[in-house]
Legacy VTK file of the C-alpha trace (Angstrom):
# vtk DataFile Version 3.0
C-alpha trace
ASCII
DATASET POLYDATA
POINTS 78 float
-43.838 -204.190 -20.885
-44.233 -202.411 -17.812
-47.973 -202.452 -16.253
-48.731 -198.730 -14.524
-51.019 -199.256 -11.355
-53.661 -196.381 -10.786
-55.182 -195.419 -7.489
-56.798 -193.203 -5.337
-57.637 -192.326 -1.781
-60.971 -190.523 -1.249
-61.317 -188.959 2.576
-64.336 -188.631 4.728
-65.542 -185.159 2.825
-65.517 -187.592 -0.822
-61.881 -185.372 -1.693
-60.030 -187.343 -4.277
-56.055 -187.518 -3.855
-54.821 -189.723 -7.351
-51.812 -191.744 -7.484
-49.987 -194.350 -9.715
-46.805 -196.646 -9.285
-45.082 -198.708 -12.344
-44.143 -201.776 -11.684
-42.122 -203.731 -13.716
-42.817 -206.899 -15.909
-39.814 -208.746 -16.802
-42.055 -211.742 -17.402
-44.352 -210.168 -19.574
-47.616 -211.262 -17.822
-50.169 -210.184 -19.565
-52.428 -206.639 -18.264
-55.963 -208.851 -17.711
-54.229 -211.694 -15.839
-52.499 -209.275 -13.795
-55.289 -207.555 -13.152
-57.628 -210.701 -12.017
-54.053 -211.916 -9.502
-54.511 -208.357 -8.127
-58.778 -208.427 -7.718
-58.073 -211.814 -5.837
-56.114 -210.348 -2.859
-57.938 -206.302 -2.830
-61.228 -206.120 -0.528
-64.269 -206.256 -2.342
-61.704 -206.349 -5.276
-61.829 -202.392 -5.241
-59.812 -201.893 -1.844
-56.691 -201.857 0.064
-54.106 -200.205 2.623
-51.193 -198.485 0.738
-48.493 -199.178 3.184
-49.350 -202.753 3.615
-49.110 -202.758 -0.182
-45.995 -200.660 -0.104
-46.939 -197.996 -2.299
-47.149 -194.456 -1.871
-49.979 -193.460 0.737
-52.043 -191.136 -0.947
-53.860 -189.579 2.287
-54.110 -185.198 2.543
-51.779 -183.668 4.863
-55.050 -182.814 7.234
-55.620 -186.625 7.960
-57.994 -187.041 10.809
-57.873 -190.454 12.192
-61.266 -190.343 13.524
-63.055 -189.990 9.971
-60.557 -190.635 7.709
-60.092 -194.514 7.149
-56.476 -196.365 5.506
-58.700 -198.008 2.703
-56.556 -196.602 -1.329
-59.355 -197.892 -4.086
-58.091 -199.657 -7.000
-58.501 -197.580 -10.287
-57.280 -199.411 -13.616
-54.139 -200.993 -14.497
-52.437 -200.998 -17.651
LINES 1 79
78 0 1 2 3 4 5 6 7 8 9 10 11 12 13 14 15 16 17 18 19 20 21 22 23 24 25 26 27 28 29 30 31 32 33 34 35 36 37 38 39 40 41 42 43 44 45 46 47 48 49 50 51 52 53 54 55 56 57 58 59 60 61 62 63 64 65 66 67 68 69 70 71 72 73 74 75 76 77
């Protein structure tokens, strides 16, 4: 069973750009244990930086680097 990963980048203004990735599970871990692995290693267990994560940046086209931050937030998984 393959576990879908949801997420989201919200900019400065509080705009919402959503996003998801599949990943596969050819060991069959189960949704809550993946889930608590991937809480473990996200800041504040909510947050992390797309490319570090290497997944699809979510940020608008009109990215401003001065208010706009590289933090995605962590949605659901399942």
């Amino acid at each position: 069973m393959n576990i879908r990963f949801e997420y989201l980048y919200r900019d400065a203004g509080n705009f919402k750009k959503w996003g998801d990735i599949v990943f596969s599970n050819p060991h069959n871990i189960d949704i809550h244990f993946a889930t608590l692995i991937a809480e473990k290693v996200l800041i504040d267990k909510t947050y992390f930086v797309a490319i570090k994560a290497y997944i699809p940046d979510l940020h608008f086209i009109d990215y401003v680097a001065e208010i706009d931050h590289d933090w995605h937030e962590f949605v659901n998984a399942h």
